[in-house]
C-alpha positions in Angstrom: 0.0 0.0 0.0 2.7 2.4 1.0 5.0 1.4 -2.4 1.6 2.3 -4.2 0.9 5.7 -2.5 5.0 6.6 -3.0 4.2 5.7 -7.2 1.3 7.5 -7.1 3.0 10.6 -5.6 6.1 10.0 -7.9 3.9 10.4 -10.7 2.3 13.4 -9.9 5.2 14.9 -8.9 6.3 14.5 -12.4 3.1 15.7 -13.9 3.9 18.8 -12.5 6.8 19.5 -13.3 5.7 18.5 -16.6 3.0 21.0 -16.3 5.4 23.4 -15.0 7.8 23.5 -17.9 5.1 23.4 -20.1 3.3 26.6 -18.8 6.7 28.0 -18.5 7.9 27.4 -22.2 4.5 28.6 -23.1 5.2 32.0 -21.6 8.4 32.4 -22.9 6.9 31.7 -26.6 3.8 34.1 -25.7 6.5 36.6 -24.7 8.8 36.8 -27.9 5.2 36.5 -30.0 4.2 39.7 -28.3 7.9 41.0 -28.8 7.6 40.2 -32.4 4.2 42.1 -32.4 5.5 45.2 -30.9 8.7 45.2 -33.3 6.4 44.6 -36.5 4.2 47.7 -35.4 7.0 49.9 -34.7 8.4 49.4 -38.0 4.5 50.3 -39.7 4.1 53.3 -37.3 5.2 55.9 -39.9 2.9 54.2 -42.5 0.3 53.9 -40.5 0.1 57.7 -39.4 1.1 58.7 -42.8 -2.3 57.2 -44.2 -4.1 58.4 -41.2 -3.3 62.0 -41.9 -3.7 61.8 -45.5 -6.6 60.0 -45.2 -8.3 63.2 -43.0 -6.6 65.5 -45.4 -8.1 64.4 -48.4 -11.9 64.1 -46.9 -11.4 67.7 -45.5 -10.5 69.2 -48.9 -13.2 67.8 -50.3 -16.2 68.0 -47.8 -14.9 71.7 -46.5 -13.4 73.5 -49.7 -14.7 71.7 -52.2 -18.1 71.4 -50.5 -19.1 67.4 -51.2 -21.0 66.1 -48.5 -19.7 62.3 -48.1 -16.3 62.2 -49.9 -15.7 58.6 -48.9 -13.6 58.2 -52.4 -11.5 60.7 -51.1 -10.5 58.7 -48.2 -10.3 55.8 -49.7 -8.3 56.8 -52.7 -5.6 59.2 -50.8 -4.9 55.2 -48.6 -4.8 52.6 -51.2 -2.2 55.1 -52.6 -0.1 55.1 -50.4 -0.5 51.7 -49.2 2.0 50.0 -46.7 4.9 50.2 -49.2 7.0 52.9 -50.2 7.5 51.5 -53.8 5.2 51.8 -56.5 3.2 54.7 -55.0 3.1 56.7 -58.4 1.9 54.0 -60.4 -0.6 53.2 -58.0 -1.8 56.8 -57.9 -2.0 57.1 -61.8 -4.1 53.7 -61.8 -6.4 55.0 -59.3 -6.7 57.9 -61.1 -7.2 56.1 -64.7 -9.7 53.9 -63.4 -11.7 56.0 -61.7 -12.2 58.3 -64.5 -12.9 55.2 -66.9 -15.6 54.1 -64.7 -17.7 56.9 -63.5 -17.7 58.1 -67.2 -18.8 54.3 -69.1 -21.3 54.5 -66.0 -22.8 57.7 -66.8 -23.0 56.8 -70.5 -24.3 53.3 -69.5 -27.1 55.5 -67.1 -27.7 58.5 -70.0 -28.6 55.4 -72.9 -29.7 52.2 -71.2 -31.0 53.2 -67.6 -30.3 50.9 -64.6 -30.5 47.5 -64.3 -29.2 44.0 -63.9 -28.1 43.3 -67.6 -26.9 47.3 -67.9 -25.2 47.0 -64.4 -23.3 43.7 -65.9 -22.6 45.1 -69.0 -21.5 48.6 -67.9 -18.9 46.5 -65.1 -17.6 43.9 -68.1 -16.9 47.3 -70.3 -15.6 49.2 -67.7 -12.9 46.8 -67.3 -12.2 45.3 -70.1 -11.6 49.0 -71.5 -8.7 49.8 -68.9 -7.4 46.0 -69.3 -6.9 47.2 -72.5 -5.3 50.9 -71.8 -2.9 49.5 -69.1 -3.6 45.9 -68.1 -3.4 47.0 -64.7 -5.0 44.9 -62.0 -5.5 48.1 -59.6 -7.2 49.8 -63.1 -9.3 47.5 -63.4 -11.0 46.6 -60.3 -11.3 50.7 -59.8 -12.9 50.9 -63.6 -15.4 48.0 -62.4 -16.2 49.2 -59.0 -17.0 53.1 -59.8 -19.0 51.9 -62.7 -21.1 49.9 -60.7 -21.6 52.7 -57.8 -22.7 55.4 -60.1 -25.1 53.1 -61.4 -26.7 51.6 -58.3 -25.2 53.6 -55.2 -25.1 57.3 -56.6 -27.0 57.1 -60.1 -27.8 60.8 -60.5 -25.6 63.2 -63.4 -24.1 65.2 -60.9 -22.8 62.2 -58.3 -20.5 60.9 -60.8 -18.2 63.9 -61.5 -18.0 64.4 -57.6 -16.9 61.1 -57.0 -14.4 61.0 -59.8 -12.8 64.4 -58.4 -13.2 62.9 -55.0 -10.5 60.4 -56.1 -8.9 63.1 -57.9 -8.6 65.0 -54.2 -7.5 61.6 -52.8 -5.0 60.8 -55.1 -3.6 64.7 -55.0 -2.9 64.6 -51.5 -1.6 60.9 -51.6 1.0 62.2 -54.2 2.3 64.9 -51.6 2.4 62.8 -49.0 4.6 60.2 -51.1 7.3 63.0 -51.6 7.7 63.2 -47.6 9.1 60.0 -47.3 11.5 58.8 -44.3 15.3 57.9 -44.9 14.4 54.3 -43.6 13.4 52.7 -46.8 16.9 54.0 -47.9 19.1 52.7 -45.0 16.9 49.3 -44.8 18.8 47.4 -47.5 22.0 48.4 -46.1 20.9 46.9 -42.8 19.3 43.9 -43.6 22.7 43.1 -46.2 25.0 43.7 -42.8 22.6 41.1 -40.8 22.8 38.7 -43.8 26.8 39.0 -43.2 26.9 38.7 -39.5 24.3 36.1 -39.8 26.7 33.7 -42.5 29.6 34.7 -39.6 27.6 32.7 -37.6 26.9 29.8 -39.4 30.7 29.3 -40.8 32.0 29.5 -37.2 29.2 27.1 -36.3 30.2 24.8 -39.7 34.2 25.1 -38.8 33.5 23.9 -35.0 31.3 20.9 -36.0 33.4 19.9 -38.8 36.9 19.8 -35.8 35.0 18.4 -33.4 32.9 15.5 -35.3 29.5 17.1 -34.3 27.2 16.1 -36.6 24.4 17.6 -34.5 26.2 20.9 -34.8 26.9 20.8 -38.7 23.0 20.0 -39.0 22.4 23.3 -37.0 25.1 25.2 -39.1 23.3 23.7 -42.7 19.7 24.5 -40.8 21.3 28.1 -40.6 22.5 28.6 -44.1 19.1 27.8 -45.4 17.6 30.4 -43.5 19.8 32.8 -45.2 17.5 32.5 -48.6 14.6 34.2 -46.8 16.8 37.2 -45.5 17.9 37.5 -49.2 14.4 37.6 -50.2 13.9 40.7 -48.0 17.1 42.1 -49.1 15.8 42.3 -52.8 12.4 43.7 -51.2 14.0 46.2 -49.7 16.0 47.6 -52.6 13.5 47.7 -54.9 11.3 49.8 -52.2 14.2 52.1 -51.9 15.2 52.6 -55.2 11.0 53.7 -55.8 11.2 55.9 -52.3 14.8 58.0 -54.1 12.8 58.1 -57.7 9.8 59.3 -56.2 10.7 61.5 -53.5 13.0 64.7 -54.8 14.2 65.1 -50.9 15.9 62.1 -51.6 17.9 62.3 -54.9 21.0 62.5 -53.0 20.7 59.5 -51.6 20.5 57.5 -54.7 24.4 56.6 -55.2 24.4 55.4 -52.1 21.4 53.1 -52.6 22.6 52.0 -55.9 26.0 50.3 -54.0 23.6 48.8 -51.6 21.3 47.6 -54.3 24.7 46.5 -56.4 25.8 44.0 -53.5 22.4 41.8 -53.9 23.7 39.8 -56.6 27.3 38.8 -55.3 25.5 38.5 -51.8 23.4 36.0 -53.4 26.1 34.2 -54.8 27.7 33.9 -51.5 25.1 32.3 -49.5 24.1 29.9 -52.3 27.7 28.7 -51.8 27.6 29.0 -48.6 24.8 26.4 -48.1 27.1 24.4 -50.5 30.0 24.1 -48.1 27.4 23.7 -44.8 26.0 20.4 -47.0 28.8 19.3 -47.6 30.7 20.0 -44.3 27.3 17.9 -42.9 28.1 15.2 -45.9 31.6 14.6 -44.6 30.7 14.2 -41.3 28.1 11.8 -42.1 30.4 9.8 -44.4 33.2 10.1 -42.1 35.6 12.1 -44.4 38.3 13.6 -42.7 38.3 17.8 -43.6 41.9 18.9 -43.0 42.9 21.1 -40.5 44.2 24.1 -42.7 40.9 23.9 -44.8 39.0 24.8 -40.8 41.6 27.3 -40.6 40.4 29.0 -43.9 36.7 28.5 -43.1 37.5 30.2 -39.3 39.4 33.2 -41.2 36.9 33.8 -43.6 34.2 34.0 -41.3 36.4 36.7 -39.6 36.7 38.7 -42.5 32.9 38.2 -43.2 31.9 39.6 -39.8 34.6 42.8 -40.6 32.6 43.4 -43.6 29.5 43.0 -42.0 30.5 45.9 -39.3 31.9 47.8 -42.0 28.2 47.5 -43.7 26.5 48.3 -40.7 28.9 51.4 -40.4 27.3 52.6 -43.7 30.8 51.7 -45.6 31.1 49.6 -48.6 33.8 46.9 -47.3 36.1 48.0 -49.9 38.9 48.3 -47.3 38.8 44.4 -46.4 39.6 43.4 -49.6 43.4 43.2 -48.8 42.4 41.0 -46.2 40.4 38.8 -48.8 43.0 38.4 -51.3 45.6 36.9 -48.8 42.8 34.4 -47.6 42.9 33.6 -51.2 46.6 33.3 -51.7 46.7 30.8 -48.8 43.6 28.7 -50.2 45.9 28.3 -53.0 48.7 26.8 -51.1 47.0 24.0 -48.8 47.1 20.7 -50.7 44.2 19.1 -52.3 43.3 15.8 -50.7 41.8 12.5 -53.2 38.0 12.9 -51.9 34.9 14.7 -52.5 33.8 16.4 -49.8 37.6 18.3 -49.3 37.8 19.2 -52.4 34.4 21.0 -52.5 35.0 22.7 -49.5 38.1 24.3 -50.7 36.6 25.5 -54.4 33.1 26.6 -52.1 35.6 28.6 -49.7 37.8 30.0 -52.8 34.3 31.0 -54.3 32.8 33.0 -51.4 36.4 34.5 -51.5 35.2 36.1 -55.3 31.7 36.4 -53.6 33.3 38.6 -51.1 35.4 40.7 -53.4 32.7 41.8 -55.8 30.7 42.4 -52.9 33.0 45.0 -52.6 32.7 46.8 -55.3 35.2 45.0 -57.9 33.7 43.5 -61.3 33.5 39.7 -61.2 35.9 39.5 -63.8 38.5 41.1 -61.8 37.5 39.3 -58.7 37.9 36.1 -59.7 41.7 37.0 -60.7 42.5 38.2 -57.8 42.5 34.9 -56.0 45.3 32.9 -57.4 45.3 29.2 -58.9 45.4 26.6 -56.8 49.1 25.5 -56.8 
């Protein structure tokens, strides 16, 4: 009986700790979640009250000084403008603009010849976009070109309404188009810092790849390979990011001087590219030898270690606002001893030295020097 009641109280004791941990890890998720949140909406704030304001703006033009009495279009027009993106705001403007026009005009000659009905209110939509599918092809066009010929025909079907709604967009768009011009230097500094996290990031994972690799952790080599792979997604942004910042220094003239600066940053997407693609090449294959028992040599670890020095340099030097064209010194003599180290009779070796001796290009026209030139400035293997 006693042996029973000790089990019994073993087990729950376990439970709850069970239910401890549990609750615990719980929190701790719920916790970075909610950080997550916060980080997310700090990073829309500037949006977000940018399309307030210009949202008020627009309906006050056009309710006080233009005297409309429910200048909803206004509203709406002056936020699907601007959007929560700083690229692409012009075009978006002009197809606003396009489509509304197309619509409340087909609508009024759909209302003026064939009155209001089902068939009319079909026809008049089909019309209505198929006309600025054809002008532009635009998807934004379009669906404004159906949607304001259907409201003037059913919502506000009198002469008058569809002129005012079609210069309520015209307010909307208006006032969208100033607000586009004030843009913040973020967009512009964005791809700059999301390129330096991509380097620190690969730091990582090559320090991480080097350890596993000396000290036969496969476990650790499957982190370091788990790691590289993440890198495709950061690359994603990185391209996101330039393109939104190259629209924000077109767009905006208080950022024309800016636009050198964003074209480096926007120049090092392709090499960066490069780099982690080979990157995830040497992590495979520094998990492939492990797995297969390939002995890596000690001088190739060596190499891996120092390049991921130099990577986190040029990552700092990034983050600094610098192109890392001062590290290339550094890069070339990593280069000129990859060429030294002998090449060893198996696979996995010998990819790891040509992925290494590639990054080392990667790295150099990340910099700023044509591939062309990069690639002969890291000498033949000897």
């Amino acid at each position: 009986m006693a042996d029973r009641r000790d089990t019994w109280q073993k087990t729950l004791q376990r439970a709850s700790l069970k239910a401890f941990d549990l609750s615990e890890r719980t929190a701790r998720r719920g916790w970075r979640s909610q950080r997550r949140r916060v980080t997310r909406w700090q990073s829309q704030l500037f949006l977000i009250l940018q399309i307030a304001v210009a949202g008020g703006v627009a309906w006050w033009i056009a309710h006080e000084l233009v005297g409309h009495d429910a200048p909803f279009l206004a509203t709406v027009a002056a936020i699907v403008c601007l959007g929560f993106s700083f690229g692409q705001r012009v075009s978006r403007i002009v197809e606003i603009s396009v489509g509304v026009a197309i619509g409340v005009f087909l609508g009024q000659v759909f209302i003026q010849f064939f009155g209001t009905g089902v068939w009319q209110i079909m026809l008049a939509i089909a019309v209505a976009m198929s006309v600025a599918i054809w002008l532009g092809q635009r998807t934004l066009m379009a669906t404004q070109a159906g949607l304001q010929a259907a409201a003037v025909m059913t919502v506000l079907p009198g002469v008058d309404a569809g002129f005012d709604r079609w210069l309520d967009a015209v307010i909307g768009c208006a006032v969208a188009l100033v607000f586009a011009l004030f843009a913040p230097t973020s967009p512009v500094q964005k791809p700059r810092i999301i390129a330096a996290q991509v380097l620190h990031e690969a730091t990582g994972t090559l320090r991480t790849m080097a350890d596993a690799v000396g000290a036969n952790d496969i476990n650790g080599a499957r982190i370091g390979l788990r790691r590289a792979r993440a890198s495709e997604e950061e690359l994603s942004r990185l391209l996101e990011a330039s393109e939104e910042g190259m629209a924000v220094v077109r767009t905006s003239p208080f950022l024309r001087n800016r636009r050198r600066e964003l074209s480096e940053i926007s120049d090092l997407t392709v090499p960066l590219d490069r780099f982690c693609r080979n990157m995830r090449v040497l992590a495979r294959r520094s998990w492939v030898s492990l797995a297969r028992k390939e002995i890596v040599p000690a001088a190739y670890l060596e190499l891996i270690a120092d390049l991921a020095q130099v990577v986190a340099e040029c990552s700092s030097e990034l983050f600094a606002g610098r192109v890392p064209t001062a590290k290339i010194p550094d890069i070339v003599a990593i280069g000129e001893r990859s060429a030294q180290v002998p090449i060893y009779p198996r696979l996995s070796p010998t990819v790891i030295l040509a992925q290494i001796r590639s990054m080392l290009i990667d790295l150099i026209e990340l910099c700023g020097v044509p591939y062309t030139e990069a690639r002969e400035m890291i000498p033949s293997v000897r």
